[in-house]
Structures are given as C-alpha cells and as structure tokens.
C-alpha positions as semicolon CSV with decimal commas, in nm:
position;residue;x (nm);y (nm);z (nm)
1;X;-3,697;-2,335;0,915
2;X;-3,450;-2,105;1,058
3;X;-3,278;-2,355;1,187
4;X;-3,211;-2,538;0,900
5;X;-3,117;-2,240;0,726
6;X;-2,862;-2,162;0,971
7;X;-2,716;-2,492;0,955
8;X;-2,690;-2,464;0,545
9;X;-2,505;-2,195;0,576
10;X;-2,224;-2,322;0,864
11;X;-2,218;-2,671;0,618
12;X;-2,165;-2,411;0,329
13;X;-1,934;-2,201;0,515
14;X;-1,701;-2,488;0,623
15;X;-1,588;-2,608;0,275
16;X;-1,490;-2,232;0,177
17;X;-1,150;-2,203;0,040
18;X;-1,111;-2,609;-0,044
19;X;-1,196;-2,598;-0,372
20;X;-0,788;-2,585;-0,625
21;X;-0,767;-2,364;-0,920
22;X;-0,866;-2,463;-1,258
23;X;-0,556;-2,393;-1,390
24;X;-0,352;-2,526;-1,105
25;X;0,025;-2,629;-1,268
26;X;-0,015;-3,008;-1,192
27;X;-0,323;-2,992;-1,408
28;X;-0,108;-2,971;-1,718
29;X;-0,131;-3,269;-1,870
30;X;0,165;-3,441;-1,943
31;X;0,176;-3,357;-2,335
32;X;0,323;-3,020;-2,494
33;X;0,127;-2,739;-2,578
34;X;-0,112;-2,814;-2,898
35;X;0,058;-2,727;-3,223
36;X;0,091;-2,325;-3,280
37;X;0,027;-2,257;-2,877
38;X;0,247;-2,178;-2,603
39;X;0,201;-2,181;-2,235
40;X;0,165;-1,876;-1,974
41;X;0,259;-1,872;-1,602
42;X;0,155;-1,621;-1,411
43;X;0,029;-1,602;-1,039
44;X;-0,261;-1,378;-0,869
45;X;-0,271;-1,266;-0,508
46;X;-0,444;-1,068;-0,240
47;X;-0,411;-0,956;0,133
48;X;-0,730;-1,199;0,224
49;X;-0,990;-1,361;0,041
50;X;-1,319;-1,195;-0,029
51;X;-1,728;-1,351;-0,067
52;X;-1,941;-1,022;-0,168
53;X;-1,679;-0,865;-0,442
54;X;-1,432;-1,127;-0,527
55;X;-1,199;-1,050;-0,814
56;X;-1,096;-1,274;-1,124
57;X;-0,938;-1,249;-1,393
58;X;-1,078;-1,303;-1,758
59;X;-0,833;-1,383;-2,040
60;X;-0,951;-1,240;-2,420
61;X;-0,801;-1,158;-2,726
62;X;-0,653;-0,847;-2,761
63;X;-0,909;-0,699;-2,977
64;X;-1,191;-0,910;-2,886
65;X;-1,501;-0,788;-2,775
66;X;-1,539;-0,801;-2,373
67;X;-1,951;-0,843;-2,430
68;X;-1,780;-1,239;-2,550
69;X;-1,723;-1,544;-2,368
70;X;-1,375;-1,488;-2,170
71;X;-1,144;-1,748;-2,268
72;X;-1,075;-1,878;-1,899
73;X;-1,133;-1,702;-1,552
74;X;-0,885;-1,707;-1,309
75;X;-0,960;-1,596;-0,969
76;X;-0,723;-1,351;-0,752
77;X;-0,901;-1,330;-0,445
78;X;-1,202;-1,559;-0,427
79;X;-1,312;-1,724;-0,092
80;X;-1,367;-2,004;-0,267
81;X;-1,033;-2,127;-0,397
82;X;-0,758;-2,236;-0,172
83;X;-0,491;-2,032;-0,183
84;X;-0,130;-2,152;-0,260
85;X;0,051;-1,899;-0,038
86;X;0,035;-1,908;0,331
87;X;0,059;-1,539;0,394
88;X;-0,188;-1,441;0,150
89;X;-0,431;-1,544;-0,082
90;X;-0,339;-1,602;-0,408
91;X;-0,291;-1,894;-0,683
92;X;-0,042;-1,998;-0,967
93;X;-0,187;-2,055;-1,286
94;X;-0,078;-2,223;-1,565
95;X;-0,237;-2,271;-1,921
96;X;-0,186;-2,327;-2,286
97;X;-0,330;-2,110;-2,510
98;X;-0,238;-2,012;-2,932
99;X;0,041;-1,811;-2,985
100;X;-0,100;-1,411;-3,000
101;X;-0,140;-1,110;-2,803
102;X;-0,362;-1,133;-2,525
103;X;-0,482;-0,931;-2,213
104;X;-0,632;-1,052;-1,814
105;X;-0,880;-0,809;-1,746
106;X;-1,041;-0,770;-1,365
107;X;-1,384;-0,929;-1,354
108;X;-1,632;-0,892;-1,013
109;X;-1,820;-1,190;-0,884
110;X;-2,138;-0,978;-0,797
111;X;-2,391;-0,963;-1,059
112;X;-2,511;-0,596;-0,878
113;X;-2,170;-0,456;-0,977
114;X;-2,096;-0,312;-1,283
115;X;-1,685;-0,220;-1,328
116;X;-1,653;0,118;-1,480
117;X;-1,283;0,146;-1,560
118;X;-1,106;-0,220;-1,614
119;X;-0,742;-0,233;-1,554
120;X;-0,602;-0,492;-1,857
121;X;-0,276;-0,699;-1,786
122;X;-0,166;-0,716;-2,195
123;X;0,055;-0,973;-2,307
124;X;0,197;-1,183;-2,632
125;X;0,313;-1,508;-2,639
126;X;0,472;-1,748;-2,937
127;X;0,410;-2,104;-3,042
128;X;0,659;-2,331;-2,834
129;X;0,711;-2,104;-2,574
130;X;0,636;-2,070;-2,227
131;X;0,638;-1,744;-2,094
132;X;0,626;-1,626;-1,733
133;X;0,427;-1,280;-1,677
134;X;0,425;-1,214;-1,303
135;X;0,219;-1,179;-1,039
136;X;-0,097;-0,991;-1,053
137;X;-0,200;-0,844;-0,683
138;X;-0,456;-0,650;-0,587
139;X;-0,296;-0,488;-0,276
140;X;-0,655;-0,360;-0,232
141;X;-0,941;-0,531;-0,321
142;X;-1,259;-0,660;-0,156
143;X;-1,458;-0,304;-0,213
144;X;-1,523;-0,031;-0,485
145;X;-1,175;0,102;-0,411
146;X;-0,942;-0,149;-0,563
147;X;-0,523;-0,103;-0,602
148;X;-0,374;-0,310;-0,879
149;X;0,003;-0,377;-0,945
150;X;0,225;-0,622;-1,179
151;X;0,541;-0,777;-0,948
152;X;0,836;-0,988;-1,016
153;X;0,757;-1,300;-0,772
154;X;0,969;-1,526;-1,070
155;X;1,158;-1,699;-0,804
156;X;0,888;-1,787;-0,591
157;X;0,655;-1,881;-0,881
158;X;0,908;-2,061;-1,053
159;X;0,982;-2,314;-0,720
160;X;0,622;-2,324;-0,653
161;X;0,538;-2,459;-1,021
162;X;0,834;-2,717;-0,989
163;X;0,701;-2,839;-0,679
164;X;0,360;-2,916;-0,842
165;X;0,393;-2,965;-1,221
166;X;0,753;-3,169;-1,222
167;X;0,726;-3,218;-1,598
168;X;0,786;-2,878;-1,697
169;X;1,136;-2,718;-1,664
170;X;1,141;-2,380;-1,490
171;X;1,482;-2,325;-1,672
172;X;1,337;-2,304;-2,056
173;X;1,077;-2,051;-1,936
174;X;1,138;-1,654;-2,073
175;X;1,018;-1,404;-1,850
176;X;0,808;-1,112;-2,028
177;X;0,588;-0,904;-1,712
178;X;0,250;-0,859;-1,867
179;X;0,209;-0,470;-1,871
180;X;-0,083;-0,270;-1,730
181;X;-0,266;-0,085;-1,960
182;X;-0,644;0,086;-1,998
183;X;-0,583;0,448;-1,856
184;X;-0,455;0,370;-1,574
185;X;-0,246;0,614;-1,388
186;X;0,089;0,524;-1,285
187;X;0,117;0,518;-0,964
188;X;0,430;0,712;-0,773
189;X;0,768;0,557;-0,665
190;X;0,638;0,613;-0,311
191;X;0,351;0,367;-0,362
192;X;0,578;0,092;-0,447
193;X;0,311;-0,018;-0,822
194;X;0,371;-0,002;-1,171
195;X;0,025;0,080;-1,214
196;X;-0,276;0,136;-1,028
197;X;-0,641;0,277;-1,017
C-alpha cells in the first residue's frame, strides 16, 4: 500500500507547475470588454514557487466584505501554475472587470493558516479602458514572514502580453501602479519596496 502511495505522489509530483493561469492574456477572447468594464494588466511574481503556503491574490470590491466570494484568484507563487518568467516564478494576468475601485488582497492556500494583517493592492479603473498596474512580488514568501512590494516591470509585461494576446494593443494601455495600502509600513529606501510587512 506504501508502494502505491509512493507512486501517487511521484505521478502527482511530475505534472506540478503545468497547469497556465486562468487569466493568462491569450485567454481574452477576441471581443472588447462588456459594456461599462475595462480591462486590468498586471503581473505577480516570486523567487520560487511554493506547495505548503502558496500565495494568491483575491480581487474584491473596494468596500466589499472579505467574508464574500473573491471575484477571481490569481496566484503569485503557486507550485501549481507554470510560471511565465524563466528566472522566477510569476504570471501575467489579464481580465475584464466593471469600471470601479477595486483592491488584490494576499490569500494563503493552507486552510490551517489564518492571515492576520492583509496587505491590499487598491486600484480604479474606467469603462473602455485598459489599465496596467504593475507587478505584484513577494520578494519573500513561502513562510509566516512574507515581504510584499508594487514594481514597474511595464516594459517587460507589456512585450510579454503582445507576444501572447496579439489582439490587444500595448500602445492604448494607461499605466496607473496599484498602491499598497492596509497599515502597512513603508519600507526604507535601503530595502528597495514601496511597501512591505
């Protein structure tokens, strides 16, 4: 029985990290935004990938209720979902959603964890328009410790989504960083963050 247990696991194991995002870019459909929505680009990343405390991201209403259903979950460093980058783990994301102010808060995949402060990535976005907000990376993650930061990767981002979602034009996209927010102390210029925990 051990055996076969054993064997599950490897099988398991093996298809780690094959699975693409949910809201990879050439899963846009080739139709605008519904009527009164825009579109948001933004990418997540990580040093590795991590099983027992992976990270995502949950998008909700700025002043929703985080006890509701998030509105989609985007992962930042989940063993599960191949990465985009080569030299670190991390996806681009693209998805329509109505126009209105918004926020990503930090999510752990590990039903025995229970997040006591939540970092929230706020942002707005109008009808028609599609709006890059950056790259959120956890430059430490994968324990109870976890670093948090907002960068400017638009050129990177930007080529990437060309390369896999042709139909939309990288050139008609405003950049607005989302902002972290939720007491979160800044961190120093030494650190190299806009904000961490």
């Amino acid at each position: 029985m051990r055996a076969v247990l054993a064997i599950a696991i490897v099988v398991l194991l093996a298809g780690c990290g094959t699975v693409t995002s949910e809201y990879e870019p050439s899963n846009v459909v080739d139709a605008p935004p519904p009527c009164g929505s825009g579109l948001i680009v933004f990418s997540t990343g990580a040093p590795s990938r991590c099983v027992h405390l992976a990270t995502y991201l949950e998008l909700r209403p700025e002043g929703g209720s985080g006890r509701e259903k998030p509105l989609a979950r985007a992962g930042v460093d989940s063993y599960i979902v191949k990465s985009d980058f080569e030299d670190h783990q991390g996806n681009l994301h693209v998805m329509p959603v109505p126009a209105g102010r918004y926020y990503l808060a930090t999510w752990t995949d590990n039903p025995l964890v229970r997040q006591v402060t939540q970092p929230k990535a706020v942002f707005s976005v109008e009808a028609g328009e599609s709006v890059y907000l950056g790259e959120f990376y956890m430059r430490q993650g994968c324990g109870f410790e976890q670093r948090y930061e907002v960068n400017d990767q638009i050129t990177r981002d930007l080529a990437l989504l060309k390369s896999k979602a042709s139909r939309i034009d990288p050139s008609k996209i405003t950049k607005r960083l989302m902002e972290l927010s939720g007491g979160l102390p800044a961190c120093d210029a030494t650190n190299n963050a806009l904000s961490c925990r």
